[in-house]
N, CA and C atoms of all chains as a GROMACS GRO file, in nm:
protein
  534
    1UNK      N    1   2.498  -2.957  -0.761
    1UNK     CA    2   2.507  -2.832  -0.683
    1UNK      C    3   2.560  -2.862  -0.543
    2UNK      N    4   2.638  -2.752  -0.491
    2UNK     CA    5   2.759  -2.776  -0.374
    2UNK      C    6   2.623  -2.786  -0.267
    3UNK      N    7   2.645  -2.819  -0.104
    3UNK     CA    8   2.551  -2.786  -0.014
    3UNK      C    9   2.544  -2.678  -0.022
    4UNK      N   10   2.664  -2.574  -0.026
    4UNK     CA   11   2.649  -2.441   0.031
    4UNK      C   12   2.604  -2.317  -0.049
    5UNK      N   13   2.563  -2.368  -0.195
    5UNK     CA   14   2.517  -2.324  -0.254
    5UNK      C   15   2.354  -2.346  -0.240
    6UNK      N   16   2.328  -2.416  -0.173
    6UNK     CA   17   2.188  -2.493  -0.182
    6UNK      C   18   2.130  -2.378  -0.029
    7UNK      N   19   2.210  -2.382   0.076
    7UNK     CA   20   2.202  -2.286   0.181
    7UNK      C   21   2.200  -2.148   0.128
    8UNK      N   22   2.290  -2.164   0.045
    8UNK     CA   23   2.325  -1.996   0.043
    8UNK      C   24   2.160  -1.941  -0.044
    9UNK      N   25   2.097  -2.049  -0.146
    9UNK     CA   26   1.961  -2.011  -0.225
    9UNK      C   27   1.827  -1.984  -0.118
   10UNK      N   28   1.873  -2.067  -0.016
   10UNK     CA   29   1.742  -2.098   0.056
   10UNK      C   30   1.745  -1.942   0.191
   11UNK      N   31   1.919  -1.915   0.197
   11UNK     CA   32   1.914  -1.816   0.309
   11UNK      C   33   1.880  -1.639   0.209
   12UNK      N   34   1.839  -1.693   0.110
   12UNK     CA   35   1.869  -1.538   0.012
   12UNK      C   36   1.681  -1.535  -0.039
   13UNK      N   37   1.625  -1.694  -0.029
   13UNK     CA   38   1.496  -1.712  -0.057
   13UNK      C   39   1.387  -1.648   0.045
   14UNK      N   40   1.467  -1.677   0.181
   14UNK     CA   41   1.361  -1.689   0.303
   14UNK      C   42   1.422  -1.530   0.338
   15UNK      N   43   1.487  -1.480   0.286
   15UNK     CA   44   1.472  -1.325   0.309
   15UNK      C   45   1.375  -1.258   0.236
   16UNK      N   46   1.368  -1.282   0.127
   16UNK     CA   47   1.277  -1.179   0.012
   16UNK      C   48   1.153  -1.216   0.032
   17UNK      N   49   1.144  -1.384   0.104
   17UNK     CA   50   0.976  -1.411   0.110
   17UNK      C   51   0.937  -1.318   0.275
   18UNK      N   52   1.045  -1.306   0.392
   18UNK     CA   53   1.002  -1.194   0.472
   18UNK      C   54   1.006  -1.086   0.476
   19UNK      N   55   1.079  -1.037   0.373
   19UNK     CA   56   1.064  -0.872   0.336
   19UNK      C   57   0.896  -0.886   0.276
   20UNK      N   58   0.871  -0.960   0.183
   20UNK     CA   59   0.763  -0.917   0.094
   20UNK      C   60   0.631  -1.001   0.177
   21UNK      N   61   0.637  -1.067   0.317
   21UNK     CA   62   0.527  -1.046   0.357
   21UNK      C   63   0.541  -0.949   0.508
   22UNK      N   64   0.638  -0.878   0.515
   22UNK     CA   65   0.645  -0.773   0.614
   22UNK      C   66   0.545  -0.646   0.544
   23UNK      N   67   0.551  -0.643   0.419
   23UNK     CA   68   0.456  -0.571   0.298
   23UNK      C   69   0.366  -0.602   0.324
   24UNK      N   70   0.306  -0.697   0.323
   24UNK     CA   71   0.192  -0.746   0.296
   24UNK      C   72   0.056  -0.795   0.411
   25UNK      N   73  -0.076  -0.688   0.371
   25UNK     CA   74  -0.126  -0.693   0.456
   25UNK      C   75  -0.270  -0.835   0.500
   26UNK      N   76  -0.228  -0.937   0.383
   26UNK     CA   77  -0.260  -1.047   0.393
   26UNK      C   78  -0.205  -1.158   0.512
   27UNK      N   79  -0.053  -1.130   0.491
   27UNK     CA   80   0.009  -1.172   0.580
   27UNK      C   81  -0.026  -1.161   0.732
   28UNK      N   82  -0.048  -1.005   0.778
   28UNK     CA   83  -0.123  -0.954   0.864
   28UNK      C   84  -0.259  -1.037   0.900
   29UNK      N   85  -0.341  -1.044   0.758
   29UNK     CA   86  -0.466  -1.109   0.837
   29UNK      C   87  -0.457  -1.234   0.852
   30UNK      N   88  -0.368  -1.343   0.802
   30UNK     CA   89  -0.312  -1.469   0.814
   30UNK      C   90  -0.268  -1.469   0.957
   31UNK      N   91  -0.203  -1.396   1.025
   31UNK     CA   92  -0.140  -1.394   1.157
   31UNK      C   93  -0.234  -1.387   1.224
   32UNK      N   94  -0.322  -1.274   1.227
   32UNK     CA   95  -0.460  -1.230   1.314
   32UNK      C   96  -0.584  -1.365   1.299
   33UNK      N   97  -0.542  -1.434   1.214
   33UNK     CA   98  -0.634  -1.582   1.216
   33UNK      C   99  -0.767  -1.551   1.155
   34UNK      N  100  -0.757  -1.478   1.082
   34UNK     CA  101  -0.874  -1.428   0.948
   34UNK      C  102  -0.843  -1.533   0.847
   35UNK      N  103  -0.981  -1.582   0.809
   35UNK     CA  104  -0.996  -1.706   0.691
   35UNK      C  105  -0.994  -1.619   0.573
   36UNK      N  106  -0.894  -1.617   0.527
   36UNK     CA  107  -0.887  -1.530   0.363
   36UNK      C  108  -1.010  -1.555   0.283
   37UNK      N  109  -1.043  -1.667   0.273
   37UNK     CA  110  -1.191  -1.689   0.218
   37UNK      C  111  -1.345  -1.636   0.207
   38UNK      N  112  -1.323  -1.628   0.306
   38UNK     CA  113  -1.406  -1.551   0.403
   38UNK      C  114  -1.472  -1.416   0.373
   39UNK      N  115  -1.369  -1.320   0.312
   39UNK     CA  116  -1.386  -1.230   0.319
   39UNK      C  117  -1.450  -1.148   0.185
   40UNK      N  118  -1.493  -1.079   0.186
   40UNK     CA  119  -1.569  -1.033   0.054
   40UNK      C  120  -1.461  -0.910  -0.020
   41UNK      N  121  -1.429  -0.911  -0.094
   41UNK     CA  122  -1.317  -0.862  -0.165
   41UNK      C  123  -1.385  -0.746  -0.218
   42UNK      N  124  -1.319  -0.594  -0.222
   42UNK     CA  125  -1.358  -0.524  -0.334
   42UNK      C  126  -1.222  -0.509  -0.453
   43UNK      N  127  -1.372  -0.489  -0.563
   43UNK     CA  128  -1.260  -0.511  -0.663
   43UNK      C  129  -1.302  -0.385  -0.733
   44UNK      N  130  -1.200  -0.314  -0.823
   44UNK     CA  131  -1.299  -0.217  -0.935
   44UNK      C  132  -1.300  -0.248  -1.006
   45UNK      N  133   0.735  -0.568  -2.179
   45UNK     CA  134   0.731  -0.463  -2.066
   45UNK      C  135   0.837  -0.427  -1.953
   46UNK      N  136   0.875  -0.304  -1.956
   46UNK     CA  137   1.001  -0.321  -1.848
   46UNK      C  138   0.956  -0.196  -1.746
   47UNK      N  139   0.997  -0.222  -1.620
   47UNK     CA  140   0.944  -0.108  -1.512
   47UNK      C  141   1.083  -0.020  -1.529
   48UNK      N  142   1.012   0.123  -1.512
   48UNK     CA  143   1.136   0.226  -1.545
   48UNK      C  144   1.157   0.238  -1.396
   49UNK      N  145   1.294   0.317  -1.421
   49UNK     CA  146   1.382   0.269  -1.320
   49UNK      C  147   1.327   0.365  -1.201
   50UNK      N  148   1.219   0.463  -1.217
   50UNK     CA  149   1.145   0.509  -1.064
   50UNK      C  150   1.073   0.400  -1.008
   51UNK      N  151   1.035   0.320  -1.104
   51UNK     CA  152   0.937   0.207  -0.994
   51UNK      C  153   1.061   0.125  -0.948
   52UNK      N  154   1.145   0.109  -1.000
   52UNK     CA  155   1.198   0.014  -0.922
   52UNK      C  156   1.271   0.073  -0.796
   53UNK      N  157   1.302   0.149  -0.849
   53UNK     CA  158   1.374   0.271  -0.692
   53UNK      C  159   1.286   0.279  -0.580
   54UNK      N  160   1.193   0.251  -0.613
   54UNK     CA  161   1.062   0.312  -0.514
   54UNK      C  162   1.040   0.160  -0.462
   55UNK      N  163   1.043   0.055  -0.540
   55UNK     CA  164   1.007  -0.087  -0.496
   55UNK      C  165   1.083  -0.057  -0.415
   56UNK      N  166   1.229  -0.041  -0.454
   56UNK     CA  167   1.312  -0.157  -0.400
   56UNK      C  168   1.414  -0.039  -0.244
   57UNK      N  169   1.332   0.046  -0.233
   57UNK     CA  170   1.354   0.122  -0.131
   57UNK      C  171   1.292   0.088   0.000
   58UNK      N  172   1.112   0.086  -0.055
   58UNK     CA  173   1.040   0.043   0.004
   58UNK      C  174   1.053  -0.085   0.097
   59UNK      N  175   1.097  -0.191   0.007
   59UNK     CA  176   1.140  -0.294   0.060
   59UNK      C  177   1.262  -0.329   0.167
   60UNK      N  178   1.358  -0.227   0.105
   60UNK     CA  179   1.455  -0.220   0.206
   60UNK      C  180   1.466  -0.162   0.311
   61UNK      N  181   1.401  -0.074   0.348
   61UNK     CA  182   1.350   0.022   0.435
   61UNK      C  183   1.195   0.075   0.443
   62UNK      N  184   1.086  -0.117   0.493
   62UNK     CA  185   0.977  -0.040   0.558
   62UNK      C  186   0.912   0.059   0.596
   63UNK      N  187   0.970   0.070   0.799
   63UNK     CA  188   0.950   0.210   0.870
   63UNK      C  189   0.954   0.291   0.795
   64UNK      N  190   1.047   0.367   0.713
   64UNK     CA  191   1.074   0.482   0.688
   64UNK      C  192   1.017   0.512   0.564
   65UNK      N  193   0.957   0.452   0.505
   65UNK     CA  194   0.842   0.437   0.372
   65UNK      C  195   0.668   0.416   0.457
   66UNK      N  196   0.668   0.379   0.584
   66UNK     CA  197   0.522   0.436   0.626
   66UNK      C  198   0.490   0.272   0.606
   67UNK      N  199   0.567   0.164   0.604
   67UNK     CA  200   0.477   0.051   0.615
   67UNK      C  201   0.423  -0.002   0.772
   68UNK      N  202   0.328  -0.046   0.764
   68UNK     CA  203   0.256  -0.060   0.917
   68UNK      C  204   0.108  -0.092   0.916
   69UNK      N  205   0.097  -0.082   0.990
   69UNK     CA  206  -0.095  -0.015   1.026
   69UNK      C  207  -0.118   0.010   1.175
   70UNK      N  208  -0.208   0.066   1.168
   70UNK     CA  209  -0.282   0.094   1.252
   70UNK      C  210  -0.424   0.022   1.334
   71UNK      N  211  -0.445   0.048   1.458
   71UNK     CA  212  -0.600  -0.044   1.456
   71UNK      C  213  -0.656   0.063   1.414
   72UNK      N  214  -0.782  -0.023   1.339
   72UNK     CA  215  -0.901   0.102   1.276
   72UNK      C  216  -0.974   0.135   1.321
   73UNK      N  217  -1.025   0.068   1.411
   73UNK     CA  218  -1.101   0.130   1.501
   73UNK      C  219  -1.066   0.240   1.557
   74UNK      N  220  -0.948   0.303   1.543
   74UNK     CA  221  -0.971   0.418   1.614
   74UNK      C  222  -0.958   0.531   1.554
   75UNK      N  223  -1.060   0.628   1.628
   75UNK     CA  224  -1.165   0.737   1.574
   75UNK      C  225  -1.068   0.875   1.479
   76UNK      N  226  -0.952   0.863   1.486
   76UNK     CA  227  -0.876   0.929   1.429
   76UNK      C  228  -0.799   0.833   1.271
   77UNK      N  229  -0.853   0.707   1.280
   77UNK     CA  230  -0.817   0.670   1.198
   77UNK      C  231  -0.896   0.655   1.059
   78UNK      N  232  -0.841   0.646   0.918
   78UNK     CA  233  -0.948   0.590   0.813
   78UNK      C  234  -0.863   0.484   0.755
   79UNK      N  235  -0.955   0.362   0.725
   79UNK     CA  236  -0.878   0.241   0.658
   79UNK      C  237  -0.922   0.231   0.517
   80UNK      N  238  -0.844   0.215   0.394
   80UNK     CA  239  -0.916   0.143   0.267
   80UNK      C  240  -0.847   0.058   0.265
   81UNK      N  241  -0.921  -0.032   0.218
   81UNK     CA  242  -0.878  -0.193   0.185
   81UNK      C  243  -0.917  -0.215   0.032
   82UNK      N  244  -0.821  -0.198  -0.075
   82UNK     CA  245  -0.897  -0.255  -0.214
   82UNK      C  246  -0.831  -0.357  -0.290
   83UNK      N  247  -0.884  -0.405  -0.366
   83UNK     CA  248  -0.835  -0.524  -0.473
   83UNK      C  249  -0.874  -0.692  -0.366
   84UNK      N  250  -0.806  -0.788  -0.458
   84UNK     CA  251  -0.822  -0.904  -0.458
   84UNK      C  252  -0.733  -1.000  -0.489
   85UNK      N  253  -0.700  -1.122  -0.358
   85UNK     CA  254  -0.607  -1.189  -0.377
   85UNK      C  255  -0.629  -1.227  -0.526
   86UNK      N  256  -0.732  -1.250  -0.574
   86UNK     CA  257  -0.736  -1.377  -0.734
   86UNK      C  258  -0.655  -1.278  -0.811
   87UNK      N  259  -0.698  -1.114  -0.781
   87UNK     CA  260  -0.659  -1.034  -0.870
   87UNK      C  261  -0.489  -0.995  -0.858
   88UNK      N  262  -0.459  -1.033  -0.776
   88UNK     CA  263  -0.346  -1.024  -0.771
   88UNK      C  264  -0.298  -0.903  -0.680
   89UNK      N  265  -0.331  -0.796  -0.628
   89UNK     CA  266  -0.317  -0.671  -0.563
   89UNK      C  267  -0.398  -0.706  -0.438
   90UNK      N  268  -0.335  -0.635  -0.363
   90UNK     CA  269  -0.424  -0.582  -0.235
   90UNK      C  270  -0.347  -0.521  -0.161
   91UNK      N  271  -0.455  -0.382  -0.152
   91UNK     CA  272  -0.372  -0.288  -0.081
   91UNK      C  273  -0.475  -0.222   0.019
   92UNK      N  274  -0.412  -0.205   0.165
   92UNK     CA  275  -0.463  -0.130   0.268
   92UNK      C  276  -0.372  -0.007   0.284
   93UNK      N  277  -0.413   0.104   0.336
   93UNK     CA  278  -0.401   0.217   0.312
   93UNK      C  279  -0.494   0.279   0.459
   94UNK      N  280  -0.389   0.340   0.525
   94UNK     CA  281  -0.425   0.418   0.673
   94UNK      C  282  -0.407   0.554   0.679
   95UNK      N  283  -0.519   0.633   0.700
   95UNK     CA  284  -0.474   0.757   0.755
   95UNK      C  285  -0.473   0.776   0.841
   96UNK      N  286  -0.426   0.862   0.925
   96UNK     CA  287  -0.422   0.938   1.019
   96UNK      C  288  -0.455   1.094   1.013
   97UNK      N  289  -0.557   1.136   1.100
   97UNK     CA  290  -0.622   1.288   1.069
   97UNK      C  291  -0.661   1.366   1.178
   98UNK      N  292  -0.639   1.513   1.173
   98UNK     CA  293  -0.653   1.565   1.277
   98UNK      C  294  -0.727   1.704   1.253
   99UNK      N  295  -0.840   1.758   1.317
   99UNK     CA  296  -0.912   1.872   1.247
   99UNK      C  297  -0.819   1.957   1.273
  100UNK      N  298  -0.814   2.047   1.166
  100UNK     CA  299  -0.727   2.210   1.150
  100UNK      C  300  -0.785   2.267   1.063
  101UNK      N  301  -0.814   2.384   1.103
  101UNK     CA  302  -0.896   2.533   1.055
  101UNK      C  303  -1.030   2.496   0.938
  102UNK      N  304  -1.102   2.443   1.028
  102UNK     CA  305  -1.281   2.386   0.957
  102UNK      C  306  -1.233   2.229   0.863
  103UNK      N  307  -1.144   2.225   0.869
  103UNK     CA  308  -1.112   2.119   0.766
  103UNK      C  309  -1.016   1.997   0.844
  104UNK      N  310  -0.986   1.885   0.773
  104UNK     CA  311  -0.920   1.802   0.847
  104UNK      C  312  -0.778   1.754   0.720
  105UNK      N  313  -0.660   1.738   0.858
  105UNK     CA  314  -0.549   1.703   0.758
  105UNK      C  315  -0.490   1.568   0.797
  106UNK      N  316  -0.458   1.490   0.702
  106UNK     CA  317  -0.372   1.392   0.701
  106UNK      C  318  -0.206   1.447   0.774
  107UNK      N  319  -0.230   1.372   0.880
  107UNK     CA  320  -0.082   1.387   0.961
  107UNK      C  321   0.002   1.275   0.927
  108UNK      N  322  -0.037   1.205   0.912
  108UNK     CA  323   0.016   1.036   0.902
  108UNK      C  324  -0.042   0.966   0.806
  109UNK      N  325   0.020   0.904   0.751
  109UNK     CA  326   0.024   0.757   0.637
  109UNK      C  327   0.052   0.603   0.692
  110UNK      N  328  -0.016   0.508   0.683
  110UNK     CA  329   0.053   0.375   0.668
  110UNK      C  330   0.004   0.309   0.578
  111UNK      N  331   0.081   0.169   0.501
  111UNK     CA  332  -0.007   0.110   0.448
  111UNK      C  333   0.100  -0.012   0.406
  112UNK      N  334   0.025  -0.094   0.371
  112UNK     CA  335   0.074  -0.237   0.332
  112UNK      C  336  -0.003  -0.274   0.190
  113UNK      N  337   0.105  -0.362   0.085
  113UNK     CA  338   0.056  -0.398  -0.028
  113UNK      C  339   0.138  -0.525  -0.070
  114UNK      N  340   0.013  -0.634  -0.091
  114UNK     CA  341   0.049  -0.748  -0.154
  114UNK      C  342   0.039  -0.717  -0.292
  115UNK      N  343   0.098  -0.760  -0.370
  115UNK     CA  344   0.114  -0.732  -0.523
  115UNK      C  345   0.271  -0.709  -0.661
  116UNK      N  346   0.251  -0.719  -0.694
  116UNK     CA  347   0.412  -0.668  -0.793
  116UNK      C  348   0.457  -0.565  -0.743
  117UNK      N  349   0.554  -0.559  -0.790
  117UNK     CA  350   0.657  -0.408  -0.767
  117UNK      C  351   0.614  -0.305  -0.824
  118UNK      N  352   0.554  -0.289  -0.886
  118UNK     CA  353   0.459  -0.172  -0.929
  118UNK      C  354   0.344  -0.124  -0.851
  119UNK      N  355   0.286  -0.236  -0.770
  119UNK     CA  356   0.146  -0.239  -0.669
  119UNK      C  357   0.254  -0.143  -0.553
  120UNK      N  358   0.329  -0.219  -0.518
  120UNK     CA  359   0.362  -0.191  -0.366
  120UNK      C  360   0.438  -0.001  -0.425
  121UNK      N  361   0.528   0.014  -0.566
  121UNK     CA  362   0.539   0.123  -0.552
  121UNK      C  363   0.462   0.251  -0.580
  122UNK      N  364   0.369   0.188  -0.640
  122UNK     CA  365   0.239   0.308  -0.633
  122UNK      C  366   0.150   0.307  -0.524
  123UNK      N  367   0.143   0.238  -0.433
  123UNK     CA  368   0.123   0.257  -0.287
  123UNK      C  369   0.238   0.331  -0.174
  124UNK      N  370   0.325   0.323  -0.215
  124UNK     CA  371   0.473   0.410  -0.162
  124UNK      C  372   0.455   0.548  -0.205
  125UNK      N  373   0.402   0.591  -0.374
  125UNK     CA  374   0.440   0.709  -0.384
  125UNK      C  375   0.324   0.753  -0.337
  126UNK      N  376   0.176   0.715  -0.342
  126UNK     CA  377   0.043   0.787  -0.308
  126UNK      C  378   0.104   0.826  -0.166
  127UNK      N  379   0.186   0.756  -0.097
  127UNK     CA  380   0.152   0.762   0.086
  127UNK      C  381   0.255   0.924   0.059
  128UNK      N  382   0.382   0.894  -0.046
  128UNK     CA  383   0.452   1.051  -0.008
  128UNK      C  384   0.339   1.163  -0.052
  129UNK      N  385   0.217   1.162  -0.121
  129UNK     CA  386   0.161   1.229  -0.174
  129UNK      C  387   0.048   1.314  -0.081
  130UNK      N  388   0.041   1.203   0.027
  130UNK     CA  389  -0.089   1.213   0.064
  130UNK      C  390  -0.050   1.318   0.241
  131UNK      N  391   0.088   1.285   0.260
  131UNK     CA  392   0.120   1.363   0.412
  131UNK      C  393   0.122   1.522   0.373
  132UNK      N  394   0.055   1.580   0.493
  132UNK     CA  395   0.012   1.663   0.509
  132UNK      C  396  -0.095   1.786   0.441
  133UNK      N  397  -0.175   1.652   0.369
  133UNK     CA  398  -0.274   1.754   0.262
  133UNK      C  399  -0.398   1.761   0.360
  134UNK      N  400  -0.498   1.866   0.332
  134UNK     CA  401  -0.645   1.808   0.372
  134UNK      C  402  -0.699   1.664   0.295
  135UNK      N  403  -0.800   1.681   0.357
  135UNK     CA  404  -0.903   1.597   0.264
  135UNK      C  405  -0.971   1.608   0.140
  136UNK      N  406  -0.966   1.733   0.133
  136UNK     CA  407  -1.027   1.762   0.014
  136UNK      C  408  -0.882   1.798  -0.070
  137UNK      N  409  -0.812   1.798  -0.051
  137UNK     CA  410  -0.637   1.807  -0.106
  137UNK      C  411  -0.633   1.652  -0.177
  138UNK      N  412  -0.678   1.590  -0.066
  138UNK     CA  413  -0.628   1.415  -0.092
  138UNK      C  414  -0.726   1.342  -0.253
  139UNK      N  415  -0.842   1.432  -0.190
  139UNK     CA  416  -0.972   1.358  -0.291
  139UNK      C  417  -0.919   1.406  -0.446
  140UNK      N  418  -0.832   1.498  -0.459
  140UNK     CA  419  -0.818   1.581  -0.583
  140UNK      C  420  -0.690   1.471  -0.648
  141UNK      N  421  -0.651   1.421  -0.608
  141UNK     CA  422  -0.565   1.297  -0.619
  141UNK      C  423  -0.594   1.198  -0.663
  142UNK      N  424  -0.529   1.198  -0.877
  142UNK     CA  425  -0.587   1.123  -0.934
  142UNK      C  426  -0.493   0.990  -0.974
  143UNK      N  427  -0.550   0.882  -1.030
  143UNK     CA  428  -0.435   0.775  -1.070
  143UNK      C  429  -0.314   0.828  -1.175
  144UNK      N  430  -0.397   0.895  -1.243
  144UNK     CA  431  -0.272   0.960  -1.372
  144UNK      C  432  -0.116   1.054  -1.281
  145UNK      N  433  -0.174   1.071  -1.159
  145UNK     CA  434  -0.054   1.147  -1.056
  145UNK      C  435   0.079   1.022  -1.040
  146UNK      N  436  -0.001   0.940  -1.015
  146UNK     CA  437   0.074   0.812  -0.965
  146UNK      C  438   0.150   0.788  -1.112
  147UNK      N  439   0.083   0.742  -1.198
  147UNK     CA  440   0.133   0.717  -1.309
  147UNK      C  441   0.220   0.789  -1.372
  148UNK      N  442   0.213   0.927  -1.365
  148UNK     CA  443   0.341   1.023  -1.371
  148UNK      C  444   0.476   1.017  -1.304
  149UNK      N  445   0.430   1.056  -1.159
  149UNK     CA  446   0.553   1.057  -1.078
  149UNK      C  447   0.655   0.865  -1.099
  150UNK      N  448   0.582   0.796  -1.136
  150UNK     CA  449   0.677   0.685  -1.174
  150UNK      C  450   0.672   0.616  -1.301
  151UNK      N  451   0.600   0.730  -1.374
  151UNK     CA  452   0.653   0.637  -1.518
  151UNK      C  453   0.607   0.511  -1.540
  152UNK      N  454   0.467   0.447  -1.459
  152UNK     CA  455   0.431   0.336  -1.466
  152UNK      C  456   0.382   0.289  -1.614
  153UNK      N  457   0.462   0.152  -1.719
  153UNK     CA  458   0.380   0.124  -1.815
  153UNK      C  459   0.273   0.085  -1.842
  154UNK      N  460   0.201   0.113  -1.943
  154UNK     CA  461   0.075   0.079  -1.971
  154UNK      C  462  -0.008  -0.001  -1.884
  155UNK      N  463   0.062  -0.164  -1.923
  155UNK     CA  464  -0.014  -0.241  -1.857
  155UNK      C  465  -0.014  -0.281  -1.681
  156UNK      N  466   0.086  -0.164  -1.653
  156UNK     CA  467   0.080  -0.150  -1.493
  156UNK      C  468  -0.057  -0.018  -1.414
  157UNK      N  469  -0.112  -0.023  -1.548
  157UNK     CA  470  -0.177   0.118  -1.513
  157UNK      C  471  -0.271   0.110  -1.392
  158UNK      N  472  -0.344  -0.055  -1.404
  158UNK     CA  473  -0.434  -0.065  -1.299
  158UNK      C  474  -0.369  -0.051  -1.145
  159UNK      N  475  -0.298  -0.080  -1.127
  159UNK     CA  476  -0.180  -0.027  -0.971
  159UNK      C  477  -0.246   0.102  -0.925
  160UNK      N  478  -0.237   0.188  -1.029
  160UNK     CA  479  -0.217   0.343  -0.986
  160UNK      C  480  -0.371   0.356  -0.951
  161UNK      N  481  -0.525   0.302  -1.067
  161UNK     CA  482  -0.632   0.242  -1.014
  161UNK      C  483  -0.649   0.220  -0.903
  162UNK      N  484  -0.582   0.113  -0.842
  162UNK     CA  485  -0.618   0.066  -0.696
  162UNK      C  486  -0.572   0.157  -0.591
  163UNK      N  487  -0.445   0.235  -0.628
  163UNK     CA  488  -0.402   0.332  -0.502
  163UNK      C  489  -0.528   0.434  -0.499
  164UNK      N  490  -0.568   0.470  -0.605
  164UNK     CA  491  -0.635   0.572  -0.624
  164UNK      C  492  -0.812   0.550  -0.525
  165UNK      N  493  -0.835   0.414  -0.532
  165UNK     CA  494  -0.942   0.380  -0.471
  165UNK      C  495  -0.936   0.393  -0.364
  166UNK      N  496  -0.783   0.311  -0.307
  166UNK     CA  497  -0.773   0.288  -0.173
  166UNK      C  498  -0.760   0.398  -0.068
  167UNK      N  499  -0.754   0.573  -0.119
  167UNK     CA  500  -0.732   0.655  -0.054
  167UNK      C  501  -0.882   0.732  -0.089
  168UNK      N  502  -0.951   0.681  -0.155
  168UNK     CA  503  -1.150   0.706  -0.164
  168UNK      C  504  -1.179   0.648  -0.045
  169UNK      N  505  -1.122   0.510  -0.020
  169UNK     CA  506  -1.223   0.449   0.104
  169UNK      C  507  -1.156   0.466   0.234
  170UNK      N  508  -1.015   0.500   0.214
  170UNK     CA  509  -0.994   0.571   0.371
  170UNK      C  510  -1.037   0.701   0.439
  171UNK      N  511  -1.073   0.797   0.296
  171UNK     CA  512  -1.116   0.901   0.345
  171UNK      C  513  -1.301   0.868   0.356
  172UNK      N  514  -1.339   0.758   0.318
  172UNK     CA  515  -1.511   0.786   0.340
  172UNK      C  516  -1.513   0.713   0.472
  173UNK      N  517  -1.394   0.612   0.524
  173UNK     CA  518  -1.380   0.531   0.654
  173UNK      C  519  -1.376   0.644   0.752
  174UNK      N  520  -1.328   0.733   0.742
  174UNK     CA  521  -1.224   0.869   0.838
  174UNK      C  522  -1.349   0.966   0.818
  175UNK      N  523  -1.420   1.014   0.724
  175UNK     CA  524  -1.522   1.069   0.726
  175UNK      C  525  -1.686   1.037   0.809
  176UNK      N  526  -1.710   0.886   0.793
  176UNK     CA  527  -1.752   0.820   0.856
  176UNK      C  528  -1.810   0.842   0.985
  177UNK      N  529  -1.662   0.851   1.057
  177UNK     CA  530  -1.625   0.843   1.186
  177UNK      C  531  -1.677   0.984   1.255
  178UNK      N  532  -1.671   1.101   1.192
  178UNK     CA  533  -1.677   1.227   1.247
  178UNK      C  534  -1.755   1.325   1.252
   0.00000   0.00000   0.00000
């Protein structure tokens, strides 16, 4: 595989992984420095 | 299993255009606001869900939507369509708002059914958060 194919995967990768944690409100508590663990989940 | 082509319209709108699909939040703490938070990373979903509310004539209405969802393209678009569902109803408008709505307006398959589940919760606990408060 060419380099620029290897760029071109990684610049098309690291978009969809910041679209889909601009979504995401995990991401949010990851930033805010909340231990995901931590937290008591509801589930139904 | 294949997602019909409203969920994916709705994913992949969503995605491309955040703002204008209501993604965000709000702080919750504040007194005009209600937050639900439901599901579970193991489970794969998690979705928060914000209102915004303002009393009008004995009753209170959803002025505003935000919300954020970790999950498949089915999670995040049955969290997209509840939020078009949910602007400008009362509360008691909102509560009448069942998963099978969700599951209609996008044609969600079978085994996506629990999605429409979790939206459906997540706008129970923003309105008992927002109720709460007042």
């Amino acid at each position: 595989m060419a380099e620029e194919e290897i760029e071109y995967t990684i610049g098309l990768v690291r978009n969809a992984v910041e679209k889909l944690r601009e979504l995401s409100p995990l991401w949010d508590m990851y930033k805010d420095g909340v231990d995901l663990d931590t937290i008591e989940w509801s589930t139904s | 299993m294949a997602y019909s082509k409203k969920v994916i319209d709705k994913f992949e709108k969503t995605l491309q255009e955040p703002e204008k699909h209501s993604v965000g939040r709000w702080n919750p703490s504040e007194s005009d606001i209600g937050t639900g938070m439901v599901g579970a990373p193991a489970c794969g979903d998690v979705m928060r869900l914000q209102i915004k509310c303002e009393p009008r004539n004995n009753s209170h209405v959803i002025s505003d939507v935000k919300f954020k969802t970790y999950g498949c393209g089915s999670a995040i678009a049955s969290s997209s369509e509840l939020v078009d569902m949910l602007k400008g109803k009362t509360l008691e408008e909102a509560k009448e708002i069942k998963n099978q709505d969700i599951v209609d307006a996008l044609e969600l398959p079978a085994i996506k059914i629990h999605c429409s589940v979790l939206a459906e919760d997540s706008i129970h606990q923003a309105i008992k958060d927002y109720e709460s408060k007042i």
